[in-house]
Backbone as ProteinMPNN parsed JSONL, in Angstrom:
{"seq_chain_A": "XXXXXXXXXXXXXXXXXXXXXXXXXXXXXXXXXXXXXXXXXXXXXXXXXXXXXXXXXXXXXXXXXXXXXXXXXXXXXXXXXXXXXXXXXX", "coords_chain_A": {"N_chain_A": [[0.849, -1.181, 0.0], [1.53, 1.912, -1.193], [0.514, 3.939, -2.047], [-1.452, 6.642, 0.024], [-4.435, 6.318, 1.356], [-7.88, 7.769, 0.752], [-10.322, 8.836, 2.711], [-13.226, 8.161, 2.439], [-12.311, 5.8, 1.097], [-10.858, 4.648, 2.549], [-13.029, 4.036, 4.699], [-14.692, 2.235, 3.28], [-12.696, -0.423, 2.724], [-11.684, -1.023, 5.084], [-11.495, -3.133, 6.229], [-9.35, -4.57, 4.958], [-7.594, -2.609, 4.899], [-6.631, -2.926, 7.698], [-5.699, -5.797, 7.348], [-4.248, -5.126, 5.648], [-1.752, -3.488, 7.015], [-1.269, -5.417, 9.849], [0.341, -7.01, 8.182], [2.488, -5.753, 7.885], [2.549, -3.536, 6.174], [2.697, -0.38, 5.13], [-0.022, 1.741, 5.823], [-1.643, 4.868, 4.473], [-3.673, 7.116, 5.667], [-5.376, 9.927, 4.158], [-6.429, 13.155, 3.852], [-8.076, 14.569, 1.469], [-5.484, 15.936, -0.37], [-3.924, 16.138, 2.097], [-2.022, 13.559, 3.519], [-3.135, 12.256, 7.054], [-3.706, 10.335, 8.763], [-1.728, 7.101, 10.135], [-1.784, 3.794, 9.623], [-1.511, 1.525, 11.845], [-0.081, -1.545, 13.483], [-0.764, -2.936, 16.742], [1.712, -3.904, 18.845], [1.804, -6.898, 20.463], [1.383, -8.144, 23.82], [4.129, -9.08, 26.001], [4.321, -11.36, 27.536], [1.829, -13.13, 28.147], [-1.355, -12.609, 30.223], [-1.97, -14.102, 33.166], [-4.456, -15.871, 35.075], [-4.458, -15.886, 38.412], [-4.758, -18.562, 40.653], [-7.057, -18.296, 43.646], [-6.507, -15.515, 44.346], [-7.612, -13.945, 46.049], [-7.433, -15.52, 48.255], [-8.921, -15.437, 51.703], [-9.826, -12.978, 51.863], [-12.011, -12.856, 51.369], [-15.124, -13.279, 53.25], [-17.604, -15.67, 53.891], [-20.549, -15.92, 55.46], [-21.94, -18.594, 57.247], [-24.448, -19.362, 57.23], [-25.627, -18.155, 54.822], [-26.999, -19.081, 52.774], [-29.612, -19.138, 53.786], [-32.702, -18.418, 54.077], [-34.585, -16.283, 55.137], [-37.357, -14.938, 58.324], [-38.735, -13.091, 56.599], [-39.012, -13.726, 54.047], [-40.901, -16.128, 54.076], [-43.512, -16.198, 54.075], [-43.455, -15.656, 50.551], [-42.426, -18.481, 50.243], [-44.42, -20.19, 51.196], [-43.979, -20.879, 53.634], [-45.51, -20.634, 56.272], [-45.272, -19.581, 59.057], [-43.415, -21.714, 59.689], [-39.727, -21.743, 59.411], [-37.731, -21.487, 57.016], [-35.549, -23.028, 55.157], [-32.629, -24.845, 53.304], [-32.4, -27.191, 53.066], [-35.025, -27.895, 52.975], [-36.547, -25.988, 51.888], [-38.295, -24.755, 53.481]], "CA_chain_A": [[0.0, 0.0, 0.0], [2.382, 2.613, -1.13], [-0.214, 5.37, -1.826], [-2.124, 7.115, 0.485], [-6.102, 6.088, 0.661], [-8.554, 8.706, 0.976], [-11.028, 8.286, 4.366], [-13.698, 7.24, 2.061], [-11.835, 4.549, 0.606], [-10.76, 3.499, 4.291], [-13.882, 3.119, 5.315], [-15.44, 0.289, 2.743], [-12.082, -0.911, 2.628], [-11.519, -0.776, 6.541], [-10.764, -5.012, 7.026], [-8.548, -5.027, 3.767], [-6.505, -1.853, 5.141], [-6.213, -3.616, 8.908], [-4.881, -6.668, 7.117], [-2.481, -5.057, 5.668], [-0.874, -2.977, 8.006], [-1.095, -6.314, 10.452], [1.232, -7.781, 7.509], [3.718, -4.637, 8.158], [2.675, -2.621, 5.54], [2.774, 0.653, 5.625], [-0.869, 2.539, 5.846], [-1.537, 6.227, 5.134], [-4.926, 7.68, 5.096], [-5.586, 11.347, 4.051], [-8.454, 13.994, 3.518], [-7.994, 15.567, 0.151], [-4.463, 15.65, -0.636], [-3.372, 15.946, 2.766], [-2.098, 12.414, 5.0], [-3.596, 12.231, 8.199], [-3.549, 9.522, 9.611], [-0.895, 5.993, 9.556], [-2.693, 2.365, 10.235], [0.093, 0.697, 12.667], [-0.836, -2.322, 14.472], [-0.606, -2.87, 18.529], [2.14, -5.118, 19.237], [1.086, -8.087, 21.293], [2.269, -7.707, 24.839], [5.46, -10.245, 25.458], [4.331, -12.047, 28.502], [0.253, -13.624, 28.314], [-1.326, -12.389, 31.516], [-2.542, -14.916, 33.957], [-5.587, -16.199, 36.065], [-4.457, -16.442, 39.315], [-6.335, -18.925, 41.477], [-6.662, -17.452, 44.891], [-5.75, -14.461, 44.618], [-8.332, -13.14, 47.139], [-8.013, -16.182, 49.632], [-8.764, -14.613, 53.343], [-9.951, -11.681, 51.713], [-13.596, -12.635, 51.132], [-15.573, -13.902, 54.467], [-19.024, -15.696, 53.486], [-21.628, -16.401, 56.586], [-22.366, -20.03, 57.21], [-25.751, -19.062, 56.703], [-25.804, -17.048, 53.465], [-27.949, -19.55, 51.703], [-31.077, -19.422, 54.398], [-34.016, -17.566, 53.802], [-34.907, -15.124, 56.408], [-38.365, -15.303, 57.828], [-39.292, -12.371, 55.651], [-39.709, -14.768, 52.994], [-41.759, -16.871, 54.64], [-44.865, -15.741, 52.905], [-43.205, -16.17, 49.227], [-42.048, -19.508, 49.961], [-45.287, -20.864, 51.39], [-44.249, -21.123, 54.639], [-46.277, -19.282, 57.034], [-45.37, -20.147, 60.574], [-42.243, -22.179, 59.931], [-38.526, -21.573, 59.121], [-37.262, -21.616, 55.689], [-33.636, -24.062, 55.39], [-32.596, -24.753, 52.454], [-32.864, -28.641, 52.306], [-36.935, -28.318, 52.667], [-37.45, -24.901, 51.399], [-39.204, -23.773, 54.951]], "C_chain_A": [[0.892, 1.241, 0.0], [1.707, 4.049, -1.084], [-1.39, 5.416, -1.047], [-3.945, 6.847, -0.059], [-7.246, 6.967, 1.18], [-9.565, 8.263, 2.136], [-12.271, 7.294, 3.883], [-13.603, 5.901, 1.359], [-11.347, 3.729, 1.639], [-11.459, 2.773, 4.766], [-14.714, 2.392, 4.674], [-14.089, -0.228, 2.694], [-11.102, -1.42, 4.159], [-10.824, -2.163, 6.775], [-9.62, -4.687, 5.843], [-7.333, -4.458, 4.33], [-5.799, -2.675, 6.25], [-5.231, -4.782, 8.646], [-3.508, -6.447, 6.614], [-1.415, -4.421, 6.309], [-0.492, -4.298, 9.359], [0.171, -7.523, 9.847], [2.406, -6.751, 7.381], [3.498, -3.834, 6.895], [2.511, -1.427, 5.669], [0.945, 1.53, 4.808], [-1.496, 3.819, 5.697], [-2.685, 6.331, 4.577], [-4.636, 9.376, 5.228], [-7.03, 11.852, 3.892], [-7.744, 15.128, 2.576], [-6.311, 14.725, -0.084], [-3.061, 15.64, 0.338], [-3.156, 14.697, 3.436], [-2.315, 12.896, 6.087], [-3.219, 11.466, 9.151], [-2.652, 7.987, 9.224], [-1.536, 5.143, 10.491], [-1.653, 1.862, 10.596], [-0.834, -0.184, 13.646], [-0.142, -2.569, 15.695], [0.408, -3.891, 18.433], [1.192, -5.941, 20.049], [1.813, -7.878, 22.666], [3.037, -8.975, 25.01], [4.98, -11.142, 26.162], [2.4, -12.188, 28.22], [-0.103, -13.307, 29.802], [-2.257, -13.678, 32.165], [-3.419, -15.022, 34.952], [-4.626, -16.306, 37.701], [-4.982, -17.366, 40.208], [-5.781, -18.471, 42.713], [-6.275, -17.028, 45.559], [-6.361, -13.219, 45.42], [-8.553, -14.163, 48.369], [-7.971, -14.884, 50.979], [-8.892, -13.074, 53.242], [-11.572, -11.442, 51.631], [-14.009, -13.621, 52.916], [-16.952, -14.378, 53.938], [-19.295, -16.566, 54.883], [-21.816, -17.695, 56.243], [-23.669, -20.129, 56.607], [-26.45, -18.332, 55.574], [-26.842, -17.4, 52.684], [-29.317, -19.619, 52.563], [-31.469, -18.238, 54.147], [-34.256, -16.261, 55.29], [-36.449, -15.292, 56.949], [-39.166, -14.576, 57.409], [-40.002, -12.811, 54.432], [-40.496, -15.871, 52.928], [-43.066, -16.816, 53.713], [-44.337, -16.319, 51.177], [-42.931, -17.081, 49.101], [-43.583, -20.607, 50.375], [-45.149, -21.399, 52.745], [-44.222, -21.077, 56.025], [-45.909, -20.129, 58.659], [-44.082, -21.52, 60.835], [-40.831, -21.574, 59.51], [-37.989, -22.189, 58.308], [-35.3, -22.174, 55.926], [-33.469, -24.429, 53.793], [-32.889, -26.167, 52.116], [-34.612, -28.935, 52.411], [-37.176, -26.903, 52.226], [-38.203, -24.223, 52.235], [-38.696, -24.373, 55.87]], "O_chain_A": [[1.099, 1.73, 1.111], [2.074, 5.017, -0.419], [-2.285, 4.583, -1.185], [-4.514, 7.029, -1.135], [-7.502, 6.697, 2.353], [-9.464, 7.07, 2.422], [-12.523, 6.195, 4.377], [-14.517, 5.116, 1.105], [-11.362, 2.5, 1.697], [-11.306, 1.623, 5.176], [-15.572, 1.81, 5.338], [-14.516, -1.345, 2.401], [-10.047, -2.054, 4.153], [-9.772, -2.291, 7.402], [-8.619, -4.52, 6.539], [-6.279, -5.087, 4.426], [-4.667, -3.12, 6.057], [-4.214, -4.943, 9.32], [-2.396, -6.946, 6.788], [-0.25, -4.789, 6.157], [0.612, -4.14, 9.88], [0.727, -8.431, 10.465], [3.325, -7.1, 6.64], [4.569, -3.368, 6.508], [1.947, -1.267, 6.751], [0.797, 1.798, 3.616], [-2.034, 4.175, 6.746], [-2.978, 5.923, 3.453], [-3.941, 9.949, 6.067], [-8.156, 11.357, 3.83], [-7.117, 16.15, 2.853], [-6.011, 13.533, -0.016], [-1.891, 15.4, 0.038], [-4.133, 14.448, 4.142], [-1.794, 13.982, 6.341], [-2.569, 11.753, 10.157], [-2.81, 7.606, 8.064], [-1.822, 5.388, 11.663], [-0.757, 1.682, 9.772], [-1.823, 0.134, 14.307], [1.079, -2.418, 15.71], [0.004, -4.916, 17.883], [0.007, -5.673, 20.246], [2.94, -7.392, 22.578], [2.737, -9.936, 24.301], [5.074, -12.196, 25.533], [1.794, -11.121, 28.119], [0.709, -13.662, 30.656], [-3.215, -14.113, 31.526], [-3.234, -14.225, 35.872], [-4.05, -17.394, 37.693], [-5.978, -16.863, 40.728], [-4.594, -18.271, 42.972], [-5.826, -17.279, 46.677], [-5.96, -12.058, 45.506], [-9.394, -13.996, 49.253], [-7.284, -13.871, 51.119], [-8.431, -12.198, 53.974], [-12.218, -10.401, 51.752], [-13.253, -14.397, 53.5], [-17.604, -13.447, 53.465], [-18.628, -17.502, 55.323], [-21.868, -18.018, 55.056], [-23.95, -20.848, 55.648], [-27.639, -18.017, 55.514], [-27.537, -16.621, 52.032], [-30.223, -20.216, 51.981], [-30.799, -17.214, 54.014], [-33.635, -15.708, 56.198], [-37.116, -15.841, 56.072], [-40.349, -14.884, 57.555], [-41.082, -12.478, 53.945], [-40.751, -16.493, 51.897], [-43.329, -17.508, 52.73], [-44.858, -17.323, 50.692], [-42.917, -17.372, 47.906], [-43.709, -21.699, 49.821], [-45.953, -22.239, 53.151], [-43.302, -21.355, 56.795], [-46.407, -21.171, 59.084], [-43.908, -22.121, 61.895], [-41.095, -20.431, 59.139], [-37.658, -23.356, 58.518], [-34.33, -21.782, 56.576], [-34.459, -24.178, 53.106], [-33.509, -26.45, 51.091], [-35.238, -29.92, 52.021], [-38.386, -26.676, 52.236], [-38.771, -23.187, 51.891], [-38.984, -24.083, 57.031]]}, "name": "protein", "num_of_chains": 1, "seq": "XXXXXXXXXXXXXXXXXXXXXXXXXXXXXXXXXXXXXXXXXXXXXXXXXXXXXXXXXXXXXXXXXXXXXXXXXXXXXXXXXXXXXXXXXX"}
């Protein structure tokens, strides 16, 4: 891509240009007969970044009880006058 491609020719030609500047060519868009702008692609960073696994141990605290109902919900679960657990649902 030695000559300069005008903005409207960038943009229907937008994947074609990307490919080729991704193949090291050199990119120049203009407006009129001025260049503007040069299509350069991102290196890749050197090192892949990584998942840690727990990398918040002893940082989160969850209640023994997190999964019981309250007996607010008593009513929506159907049941009125007992205590909602999770292995019967009240």
């Amino acid at each position: 891509m030695g000559q300069p491609v005008s903005i409207s020719e960038a943009k229907t030609q937008l994947s074609r240009l990307v490919a080729a500047a991704e193949r090291g060519e050199e990119v120049t868009i203009r407006r009129g007969a001025r260049p503007v702008v040069r299509l350069v692609p991102i290196d890749a960073p050197d090192t892949p970044r990584r998942k840690v696994v727990g990398a918040l141990a002893g940082q989160i605290v969850i209640a023994d009880d997190f999964d019981e109902l309250g007996p607010e919900w008593d009513d929506y679960a159907g049941c009125r006058g007992t205590t909602a657990t999770p292995s019967t649902g009240c």
